[in-house]
C-alpha positions as CSV (number, residue, x, y, z in Angstrom):
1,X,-8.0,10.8,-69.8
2,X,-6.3,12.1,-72.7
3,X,-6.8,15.6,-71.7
4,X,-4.7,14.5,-68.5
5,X,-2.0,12.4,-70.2
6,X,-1.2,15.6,-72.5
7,X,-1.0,18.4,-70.0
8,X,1.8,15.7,-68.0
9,X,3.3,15.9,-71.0
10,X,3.2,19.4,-71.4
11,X,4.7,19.9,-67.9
12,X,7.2,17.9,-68.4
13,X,8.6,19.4,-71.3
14,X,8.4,22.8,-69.5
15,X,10.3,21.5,-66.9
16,X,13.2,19.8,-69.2
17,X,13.0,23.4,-71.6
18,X,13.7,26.4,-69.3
19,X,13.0,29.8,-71.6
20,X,14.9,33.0,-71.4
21,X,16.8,31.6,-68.4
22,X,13.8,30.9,-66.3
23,X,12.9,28.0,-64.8
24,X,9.6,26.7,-65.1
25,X,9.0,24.6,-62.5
26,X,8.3,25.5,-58.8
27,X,9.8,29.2,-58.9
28,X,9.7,29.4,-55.0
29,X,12.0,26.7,-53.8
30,X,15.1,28.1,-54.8
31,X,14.1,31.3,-52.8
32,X,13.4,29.6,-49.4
33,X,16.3,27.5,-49.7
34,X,18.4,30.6,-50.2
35,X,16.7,32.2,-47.1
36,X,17.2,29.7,-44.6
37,X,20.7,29.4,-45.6
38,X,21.1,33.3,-45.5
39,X,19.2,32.5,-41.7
40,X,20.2,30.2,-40.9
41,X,24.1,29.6,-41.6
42,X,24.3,26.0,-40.5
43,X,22.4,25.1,-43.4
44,X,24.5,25.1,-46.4
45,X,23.1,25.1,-50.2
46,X,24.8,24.3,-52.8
47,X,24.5,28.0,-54.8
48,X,26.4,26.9,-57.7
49,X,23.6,24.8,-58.8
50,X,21.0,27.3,-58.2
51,X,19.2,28.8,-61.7
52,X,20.8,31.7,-63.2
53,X,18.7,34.3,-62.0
54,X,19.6,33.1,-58.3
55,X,23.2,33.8,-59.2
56,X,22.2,37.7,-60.3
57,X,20.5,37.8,-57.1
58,X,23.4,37.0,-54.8
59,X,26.2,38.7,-56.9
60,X,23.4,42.3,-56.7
61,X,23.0,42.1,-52.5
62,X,24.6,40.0,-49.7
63,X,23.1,37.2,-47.9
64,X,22.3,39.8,-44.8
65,X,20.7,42.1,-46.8
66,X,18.7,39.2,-48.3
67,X,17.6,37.9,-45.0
68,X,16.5,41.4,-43.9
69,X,13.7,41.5,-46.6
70,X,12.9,38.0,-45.6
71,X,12.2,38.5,-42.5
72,X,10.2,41.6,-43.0
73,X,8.4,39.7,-45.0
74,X,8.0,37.5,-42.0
75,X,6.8,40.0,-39.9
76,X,4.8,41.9,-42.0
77,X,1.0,41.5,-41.8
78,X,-1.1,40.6,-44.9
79,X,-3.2,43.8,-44.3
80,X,-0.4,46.3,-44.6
81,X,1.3,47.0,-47.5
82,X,5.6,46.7,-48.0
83,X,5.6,50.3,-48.3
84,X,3.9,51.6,-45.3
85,X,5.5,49.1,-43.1
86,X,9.4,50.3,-44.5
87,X,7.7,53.8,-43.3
88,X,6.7,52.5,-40.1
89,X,9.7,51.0,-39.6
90,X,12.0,54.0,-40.2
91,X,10.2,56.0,-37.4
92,X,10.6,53.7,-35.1
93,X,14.1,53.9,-35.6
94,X,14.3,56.9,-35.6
95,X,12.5,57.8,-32.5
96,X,14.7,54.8,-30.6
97,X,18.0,57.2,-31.7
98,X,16.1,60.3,-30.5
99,X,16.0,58.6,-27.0
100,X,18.9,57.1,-26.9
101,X,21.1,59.3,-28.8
102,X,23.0,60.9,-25.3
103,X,26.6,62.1,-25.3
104,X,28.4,61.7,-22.0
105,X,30.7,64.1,-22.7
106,X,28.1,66.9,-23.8
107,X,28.4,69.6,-21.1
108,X,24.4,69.8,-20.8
109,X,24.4,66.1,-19.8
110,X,27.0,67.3,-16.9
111,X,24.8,70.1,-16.0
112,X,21.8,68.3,-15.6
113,X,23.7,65.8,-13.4
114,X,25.0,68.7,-11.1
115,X,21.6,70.0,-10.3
116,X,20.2,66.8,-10.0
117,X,23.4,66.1,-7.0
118,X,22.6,69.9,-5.7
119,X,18.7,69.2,-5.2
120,X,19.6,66.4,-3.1
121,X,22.6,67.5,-1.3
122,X,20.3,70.6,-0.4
123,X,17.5,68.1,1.0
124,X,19.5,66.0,3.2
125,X,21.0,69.3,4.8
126,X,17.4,70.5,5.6
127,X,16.6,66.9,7.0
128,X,20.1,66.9,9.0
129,X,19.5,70.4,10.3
130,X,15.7,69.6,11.3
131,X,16.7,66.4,13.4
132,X,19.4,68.5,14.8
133,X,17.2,70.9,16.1
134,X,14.5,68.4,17.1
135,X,17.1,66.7,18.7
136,X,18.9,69.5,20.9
137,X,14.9,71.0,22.1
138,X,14.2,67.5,22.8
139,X,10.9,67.9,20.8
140,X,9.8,64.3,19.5
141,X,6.6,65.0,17.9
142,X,4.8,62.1,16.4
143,X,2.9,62.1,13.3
144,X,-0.7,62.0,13.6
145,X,-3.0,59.7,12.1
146,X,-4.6,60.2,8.8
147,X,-7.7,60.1,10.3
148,X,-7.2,63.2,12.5
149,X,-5.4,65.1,9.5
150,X,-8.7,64.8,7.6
151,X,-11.1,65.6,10.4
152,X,-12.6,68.8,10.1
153,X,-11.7,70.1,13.6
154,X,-8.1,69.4,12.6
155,X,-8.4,71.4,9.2
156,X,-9.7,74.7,10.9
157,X,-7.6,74.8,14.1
158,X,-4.5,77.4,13.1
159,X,-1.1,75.4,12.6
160,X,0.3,77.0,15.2
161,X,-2.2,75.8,17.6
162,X,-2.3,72.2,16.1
163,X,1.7,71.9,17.2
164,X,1.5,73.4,20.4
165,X,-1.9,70.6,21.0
166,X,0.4,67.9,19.8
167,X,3.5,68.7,22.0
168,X,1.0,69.0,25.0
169,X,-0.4,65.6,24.0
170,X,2.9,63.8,24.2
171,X,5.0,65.7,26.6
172,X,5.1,62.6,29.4
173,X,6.5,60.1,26.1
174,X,9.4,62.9,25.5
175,X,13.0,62.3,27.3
176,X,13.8,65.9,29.3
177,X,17.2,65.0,30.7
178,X,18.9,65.7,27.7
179,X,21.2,68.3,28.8
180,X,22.4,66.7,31.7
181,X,23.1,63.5,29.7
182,X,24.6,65.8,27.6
183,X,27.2,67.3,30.2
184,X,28.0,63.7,31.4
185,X,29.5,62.9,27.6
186,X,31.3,66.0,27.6
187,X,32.9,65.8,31.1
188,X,33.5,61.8,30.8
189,X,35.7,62.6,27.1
190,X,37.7,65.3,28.9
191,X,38.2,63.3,31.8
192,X,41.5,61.4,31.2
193,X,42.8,64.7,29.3
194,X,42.2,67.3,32.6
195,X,42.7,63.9,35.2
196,X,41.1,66.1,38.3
197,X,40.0,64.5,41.3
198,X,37.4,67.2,41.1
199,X,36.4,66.7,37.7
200,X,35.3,62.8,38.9
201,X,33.3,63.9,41.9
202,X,31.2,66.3,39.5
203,X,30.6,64.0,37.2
204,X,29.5,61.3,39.5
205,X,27.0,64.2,40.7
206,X,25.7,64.7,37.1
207,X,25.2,60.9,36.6
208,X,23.2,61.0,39.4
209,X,21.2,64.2,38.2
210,X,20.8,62.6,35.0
211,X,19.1,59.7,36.9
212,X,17.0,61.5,39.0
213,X,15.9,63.7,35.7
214,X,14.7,60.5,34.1
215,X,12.9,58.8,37.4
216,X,10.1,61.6,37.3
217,X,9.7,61.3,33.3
218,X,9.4,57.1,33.3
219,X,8.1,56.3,36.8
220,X,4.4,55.5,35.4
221,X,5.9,53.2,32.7
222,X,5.2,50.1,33.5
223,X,6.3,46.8,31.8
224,X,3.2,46.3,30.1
225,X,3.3,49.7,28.7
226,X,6.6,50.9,27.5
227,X,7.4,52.2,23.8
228,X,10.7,51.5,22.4
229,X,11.8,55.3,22.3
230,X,12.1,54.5,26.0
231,X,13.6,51.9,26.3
232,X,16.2,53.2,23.4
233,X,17.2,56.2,25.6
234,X,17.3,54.7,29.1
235,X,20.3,52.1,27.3
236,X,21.5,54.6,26.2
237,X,22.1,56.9,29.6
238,X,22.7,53.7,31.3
239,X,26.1,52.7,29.1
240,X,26.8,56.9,29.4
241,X,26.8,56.1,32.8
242,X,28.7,53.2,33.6
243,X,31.0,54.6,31.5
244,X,31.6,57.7,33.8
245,X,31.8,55.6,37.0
246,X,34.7,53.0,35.2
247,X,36.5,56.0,33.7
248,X,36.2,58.0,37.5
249,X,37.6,54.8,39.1
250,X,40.9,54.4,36.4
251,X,41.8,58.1,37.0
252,X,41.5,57.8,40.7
253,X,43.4,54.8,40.2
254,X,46.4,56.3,38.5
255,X,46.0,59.3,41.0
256,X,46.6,56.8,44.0
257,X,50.1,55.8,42.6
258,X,51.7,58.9,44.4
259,X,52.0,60.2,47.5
260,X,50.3,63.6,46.3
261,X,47.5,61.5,44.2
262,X,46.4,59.5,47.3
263,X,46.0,63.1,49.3
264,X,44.2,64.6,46.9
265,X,41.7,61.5,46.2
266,X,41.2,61.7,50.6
267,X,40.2,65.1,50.4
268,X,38.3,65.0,47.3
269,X,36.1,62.5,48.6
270,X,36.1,60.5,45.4
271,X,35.8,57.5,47.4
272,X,32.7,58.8,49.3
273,X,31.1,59.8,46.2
274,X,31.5,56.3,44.6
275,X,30.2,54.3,47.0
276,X,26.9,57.4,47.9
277,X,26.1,57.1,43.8
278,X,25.5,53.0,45.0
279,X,23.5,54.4,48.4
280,X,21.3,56.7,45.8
281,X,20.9,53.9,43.8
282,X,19.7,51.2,46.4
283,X,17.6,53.8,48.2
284,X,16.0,54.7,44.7
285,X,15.3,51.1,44.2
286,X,13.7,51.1,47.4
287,X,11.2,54.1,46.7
288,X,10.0,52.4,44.1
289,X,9.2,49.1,44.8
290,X,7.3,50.8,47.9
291,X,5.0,53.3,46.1
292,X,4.8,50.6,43.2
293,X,0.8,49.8,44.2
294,X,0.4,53.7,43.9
295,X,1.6,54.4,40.5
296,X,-0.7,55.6,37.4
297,X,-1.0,53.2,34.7
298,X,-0.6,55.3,31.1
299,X,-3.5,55.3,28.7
300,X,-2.1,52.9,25.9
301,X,-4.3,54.7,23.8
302,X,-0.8,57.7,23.5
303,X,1.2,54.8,22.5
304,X,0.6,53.4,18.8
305,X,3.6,51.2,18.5
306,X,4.0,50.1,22.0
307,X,5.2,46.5,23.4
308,X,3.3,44.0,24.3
309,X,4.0,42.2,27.5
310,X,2.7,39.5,30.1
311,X,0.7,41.3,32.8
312,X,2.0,39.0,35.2
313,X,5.1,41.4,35.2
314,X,3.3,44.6,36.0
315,X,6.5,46.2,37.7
316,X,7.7,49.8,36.9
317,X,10.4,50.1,34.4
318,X,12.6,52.5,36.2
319,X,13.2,49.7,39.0
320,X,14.7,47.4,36.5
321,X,16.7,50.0,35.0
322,X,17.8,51.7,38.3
323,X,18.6,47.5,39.0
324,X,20.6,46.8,35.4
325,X,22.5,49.9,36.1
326,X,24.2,49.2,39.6
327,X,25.2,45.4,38.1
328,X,26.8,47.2,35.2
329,X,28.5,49.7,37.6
330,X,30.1,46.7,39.8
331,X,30.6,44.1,36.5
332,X,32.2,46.2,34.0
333,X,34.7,48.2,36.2
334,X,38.0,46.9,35.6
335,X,38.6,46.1,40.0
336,X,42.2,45.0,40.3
337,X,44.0,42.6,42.5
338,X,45.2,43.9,45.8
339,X,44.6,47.1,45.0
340,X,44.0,49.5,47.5
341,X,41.8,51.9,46.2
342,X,39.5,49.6,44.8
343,X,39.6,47.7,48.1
344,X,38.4,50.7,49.7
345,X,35.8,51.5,47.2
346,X,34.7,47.9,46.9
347,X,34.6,47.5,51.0
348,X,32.4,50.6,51.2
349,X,30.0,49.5,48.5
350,X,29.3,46.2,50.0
351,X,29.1,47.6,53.3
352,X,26.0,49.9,51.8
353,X,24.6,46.5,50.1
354,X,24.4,44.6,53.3
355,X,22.9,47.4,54.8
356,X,19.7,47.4,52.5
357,X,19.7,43.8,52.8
358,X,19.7,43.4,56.3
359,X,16.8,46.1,56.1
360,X,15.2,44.0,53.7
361,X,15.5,41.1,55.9
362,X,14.2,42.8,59.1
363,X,11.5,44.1,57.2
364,X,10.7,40.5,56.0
365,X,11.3,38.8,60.3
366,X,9.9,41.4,62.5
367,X,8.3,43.9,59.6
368,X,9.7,46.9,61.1
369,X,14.1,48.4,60.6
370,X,14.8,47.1,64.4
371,X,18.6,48.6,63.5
372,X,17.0,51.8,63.4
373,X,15.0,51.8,66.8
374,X,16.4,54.0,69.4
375,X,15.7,52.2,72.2
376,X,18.1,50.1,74.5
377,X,19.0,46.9,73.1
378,X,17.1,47.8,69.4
379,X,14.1,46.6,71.3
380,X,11.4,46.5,68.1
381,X,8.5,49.2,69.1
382,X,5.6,46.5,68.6
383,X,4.2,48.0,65.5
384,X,5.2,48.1,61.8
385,X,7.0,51.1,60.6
386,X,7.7,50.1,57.4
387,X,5.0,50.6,55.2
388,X,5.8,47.6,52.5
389,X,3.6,44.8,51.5
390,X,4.7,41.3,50.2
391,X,4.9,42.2,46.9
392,X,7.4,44.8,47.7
393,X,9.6,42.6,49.5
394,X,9.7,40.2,46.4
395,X,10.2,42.9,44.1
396,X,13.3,44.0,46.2
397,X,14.6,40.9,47.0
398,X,14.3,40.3,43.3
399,X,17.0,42.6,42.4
400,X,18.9,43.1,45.9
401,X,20.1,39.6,45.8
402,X,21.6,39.7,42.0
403,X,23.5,42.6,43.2
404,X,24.5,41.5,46.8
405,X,25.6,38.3,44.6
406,X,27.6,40.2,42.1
407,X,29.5,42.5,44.4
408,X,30.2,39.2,47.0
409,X,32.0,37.8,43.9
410,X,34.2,40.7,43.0
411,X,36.0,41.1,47.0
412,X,36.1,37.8,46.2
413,X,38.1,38.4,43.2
414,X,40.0,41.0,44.1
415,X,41.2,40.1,47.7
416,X,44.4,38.6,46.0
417,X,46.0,35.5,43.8
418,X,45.9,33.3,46.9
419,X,44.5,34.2,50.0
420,X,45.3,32.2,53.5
421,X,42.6,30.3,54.8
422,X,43.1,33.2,58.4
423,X,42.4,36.0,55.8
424,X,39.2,34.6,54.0
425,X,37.7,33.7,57.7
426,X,38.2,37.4,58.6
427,X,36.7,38.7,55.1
428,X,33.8,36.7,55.9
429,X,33.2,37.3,60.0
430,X,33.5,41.0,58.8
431,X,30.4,40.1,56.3
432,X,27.9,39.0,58.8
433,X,28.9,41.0,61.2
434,X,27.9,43.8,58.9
435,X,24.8,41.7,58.1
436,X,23.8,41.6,61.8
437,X,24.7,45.5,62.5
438,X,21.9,46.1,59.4
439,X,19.3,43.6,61.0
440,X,19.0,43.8,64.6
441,X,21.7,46.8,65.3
442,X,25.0,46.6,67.5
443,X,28.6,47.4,67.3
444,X,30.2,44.2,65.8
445,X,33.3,44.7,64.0
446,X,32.5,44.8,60.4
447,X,32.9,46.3,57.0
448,X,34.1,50.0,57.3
449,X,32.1,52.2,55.7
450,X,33.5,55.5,53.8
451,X,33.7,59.0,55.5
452,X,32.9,61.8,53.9
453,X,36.0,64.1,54.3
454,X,34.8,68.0,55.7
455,X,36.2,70.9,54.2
456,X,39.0,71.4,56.9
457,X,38.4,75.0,58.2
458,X,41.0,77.3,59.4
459,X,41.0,78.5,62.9
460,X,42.4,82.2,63.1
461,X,41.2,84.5,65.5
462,X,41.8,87.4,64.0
463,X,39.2,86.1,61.1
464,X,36.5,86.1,63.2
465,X,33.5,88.6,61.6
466,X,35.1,88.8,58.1
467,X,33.8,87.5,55.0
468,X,34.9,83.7,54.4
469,X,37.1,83.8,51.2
470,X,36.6,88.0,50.7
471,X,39.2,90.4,50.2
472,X,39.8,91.3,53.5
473,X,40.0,87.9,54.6
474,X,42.8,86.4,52.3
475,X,45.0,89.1,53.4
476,X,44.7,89.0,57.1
477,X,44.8,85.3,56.5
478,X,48.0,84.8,54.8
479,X,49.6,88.0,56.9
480,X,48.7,85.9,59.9
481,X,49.8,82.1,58.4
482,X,53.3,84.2,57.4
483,X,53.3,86.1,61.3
484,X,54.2,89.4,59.3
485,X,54.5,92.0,61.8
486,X,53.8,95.9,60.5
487,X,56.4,97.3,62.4
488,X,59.1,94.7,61.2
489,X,57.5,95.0,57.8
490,X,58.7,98.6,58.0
491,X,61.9,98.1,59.3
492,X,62.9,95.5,56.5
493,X,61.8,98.2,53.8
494,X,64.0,100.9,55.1
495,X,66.7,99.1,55.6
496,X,66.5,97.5,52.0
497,X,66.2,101.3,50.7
498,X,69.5,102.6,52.9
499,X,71.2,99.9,50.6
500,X,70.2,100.7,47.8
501,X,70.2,104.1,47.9
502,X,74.5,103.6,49.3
C-alpha cells in the first residue's frame, strides 16, 4: 500500500517537472493528435500548446510531409522493416513512370500509330477486294463446320479439291442471275439520260430474263425450306424490277406528249411489251401452281440457318414472289388521270387479267378452257384438258384475285375526277364482257387488248433476191424511193460540168 501511494507520487511529480524539454507523461498523444490534424484538416489542434519538441517538428517539415510518414506507417506491415519498404516503394514508382512516361509529340509514338493505321487500312482492302470478287463470280461459299475441318478425310483431301467439293455442294443455294440483274441496274440508271423508246422495250426484256434466270434456281424452294440469302436476293431483284417497269412507263409517258413521241411509242411496241411482261407473269404463276405436287423438296440437311415454317403452307416460294411482284408492278406505278397512255397500258393489262381469270373459272365450272375449244359454239369436248387439281385452283385463285382486285381499282382510279354514271356502266359492260369472252368464248365487245406492231416491210420489186439491209440493197433501195434515173443522172452531171467549166 505504501509502495503504491509513493510511485503515484512519483508520477505525478514527473508529470508536473518536464526535464530537458521533454515531457514525461504519455509521449504519444501529441503525435496522433498532430496526425490526424495533418489528415485530416477538419480537425484543428491547437499547436501552440503542443510541447516544445512538437514545435521543432513542425517548423523542420510540413504537415504533408508529416502525414506521408504517417501513413506509411499505416500501411507498412509489422514484418517488414522502414527501410525495405521506402525501397519497395521507390520501384514501384519507378516502374509506374516507365509505363506511363509517353510523349505525344515524340515522333516514334507517331510512327507506331501509322503502322498500326497501315496494318488495318491494308486488311480491310483485302476483305473489300475478296467480297468483290466473291461477289461479281457469284461464288457464296459457306464455311464448314468444325467437325468436318477436323475430320481426317477433310485434312488429306488437296485444298484445291476441298473448294471445288464445297462449291459443288452448294451450287443449287447460290443466286446465278447476277449479270442479268446486273444489266437491268445499269440500263434502268441510264434510262431517263438516253430516254429511247428502245432502251424501255430492252429492258423490260431483261427484267423478264432476270426472272426466268431465277425461276430454275428457286423452284424447289419451298416455304418450309427457304434460307434468308434467298429471300434477301429475290427482294432485292423484285424492287430492281418494279423499278424498271415505273421508270419505262414515265419515259413513255413524257414521249407521248408529242406528236413524234406517240409515233415512236406505236412502233416501238412499248405498250405491247408492258402489258406481255404481265402475260409472262400470269402464265408463270400458272406453271407453277400446276407442277406444284411435282416439285423436289431440298434436303434441309444443306441449310444450317434455314427458317422455320408451318407445313400447312407447303407452296413454292417462286409463286409468291412471281405474285408480290406483279402487285408491286400495278401499285407503285405512278398511273395518272385521263391519261392516255396509261389508259392504254392499264386497259391491256386488265384485259390479260380477266383472261386468266375466266380460265381459272372455267377450269373450276366445267374443268376444261371451253374459250379455247375449237368447235362451234365452244362446245366443251366432254373430258378434262386441264390437268389441275383442287389445290391448284386455290393456290391460283389465292393470288389471281389480289391482283384482279388491285388492277380493278386503279381503272377505277384513273378513268377521271368525276366520271358520268353512262361512262362507268360502259367501263363495266366492257369488264364482263371480257370476263365472258375468257370463260365460255364469243365476240362480245370488251376490253381491247394490245397489238403488237410488225416491223413494216418495204415492198420494191426491184429488191427481190438481195440481201435485206446489205450493201447492194440500201442502194437500190434509196435509188428507187428517190426514182433516180441513170441516164438523167448523167445528164444533170454534164450539164453541171458545162457550167462550171464556162
Amino acid at each position: 500500500m505504501h509502495t503504491a501511494k509513493r510511485a503515484k507520487v512519483l508520477k505525478s511529480n514527473d508529470e508536473e517537472k518536464p526535464k530537458d524539454g521533454v515531457p514525461k507523461g504519455n509521449n504519444s498523444t501529441p503525435k496522433v493528435q498532430d496526425s490526424i490534424s495533418a489528415i485530416e484538416p477538419n480537425v484543428q489542434t491547437d499547436v501552440s500548446a503542443a510541447p516544445p519538441a512538437v514545435h521543432q517538428l513542425v517548423q523542420c517539415f510540413s504537415e504533408e510531409q508529416i502525414a506521408l510518414v504517417l501513413s506509411i506507417l499505416k500501411a507498412k506491415s509489422d514484418e517488414i522493416s522502414i527501410r525495405d519498404y521506402l525501397n519497395e516503394l521507390r520501384e514501384s514508382i519507378k516502374l509506374e513512370e516507365s509505363q506511363s512516361n509517353r510523349i505525344v509529340d515524340s515522333g516514334e509514338f507517331w510512327k507506331q500509330q501509322f503502322e498500326s493505321q497501315r496494318i488495318l487500312t491494308d486488311e480491310l482492302q483485302t476483305r473489300i477486294a475478296s467480297m468483290t470478287s466473291s461477289f461479281e463470280d457469284s461464288e457464296e461459299e459457306k464455311i464448314p463446320s468444325i467437325a468436318q475441318c477436323s475430320s481426317e478425310s477433310h485434312k488429306n483431301q488437296p485444298l484445291k479439291s476441298a473448294r471445288k467439293k464445297k462449291r459443288n455442294r452448294y451450287d443449287i443455294t447460290i443466286p446465278s442471275p447476277f449479270a442479268s440483274v446486273c444489266q437491268v441496274v445499269l440500263i434502268r440508271r441510264s434510262l431517263h439520260d438516253e430516254s429511247a423508246s428502245a432502251s424501255c422495250r430492252k429492258l423490260i426484256e431483261l427484267s423478264w430474263k432476270a426472272i426466268s434466270d431465277c425461276i430454275p434456281k428457286y423452284i424447289g424452294i419451298r416455304e418450309t425450306n427457304y434460307h434468308t440469302k434467298d429471300v434477301k436476293f429475290l427482294a432485292h431483284l423484285m424492287s430492281e424490277i418494279v423499278e424498271c417497269y415505273k421508270n419505262c412507263v414515265e419515259v413513255s409517258t413524257e414521249h407521248y406528249k408529242t406528236i413524234a413521241g406517240r409515233e415512236l411509242v406505236r412502233k416501238s411496241n412499248i405498250i405491247y411489251s408492258l402489258c406481255s411482261f404481265v402475260d409472262k407473269a400470269l402464265n408463270e404463276i400458272h406453271r407453277l401452281c400446276i407442277t406444284k405436287a411435282k416439285l423436289p423438296v431440298r434436303s434441309g440437311n444443306l441449310i444450317p440457318d434455314r427458317v422455320e415454317i408451318s407445313t400447312d403452307n407447303d407452296e413454292p416460294m417462286m409463286v409468291r414472289f412471281v405474285a408480290n411482284l406483279m402487285i408491286g408492278v400495278l401499285r407503285k406505278t405512278n398511273w395518272q388521270k385521263e391519261n392516255d397512255l396509261h389508259k392504254q397500258i392499264i386497259e391491256g393489262m386488265l384485259a390479260i387479267i380477266l383472261n386468266h381469270i375466266g380460265r381459272l373459272i372455267s377450269d373450276i365450272v366445267f374443268k376444261e378452257d371451253v374459250a379455247a375449244s375449237k368447235l362451234p359454239g365452244s362446245i366443251t369436248s366432254g373430258g378434262p384438258s386441264l390437268n389441275s387439281t383442287k389445290n391448284d385452283s386455290s393456290l391460283k385463285s389465292k393470288y389471281f384475285i389480289h391482283i384482279l382486285e388491285m388492277a380493278l381499282k386503279i381503272q377505277e382510279e384513273t378513268m377521271g375526277a368525276e366520271p358520268t354514271e353512262e361512262l362507268l356502266e360502259k367501263a363495266k359492260r366492257k369488264i364482263q364482257n371480257t370476263l365472258k369472252n375468257s370463260i365460255i368464248g364469243g365476240g362480245l365487245l370488251g376490253l381491247k387488248m394490245p397489238d403488237q406492231i410488225a416491223e413494216e416491210s418495204i415492198d420494191i420489186p426491184e429488191l427481190k433476191g438481195l440481201e435485206l439491209y446489205g450493201e447492194e440493197w440500201t442502194v437500190q433501195c434509196v435509188f428507187t424511193m428517190i426514182e433516180v434515173d441513170e441516164g438523167e443522172e448523167d445528164e444533170e452531171v454534164r450539164g453541171s460540168g458545162e457550167v462550171i467549166v464556162g
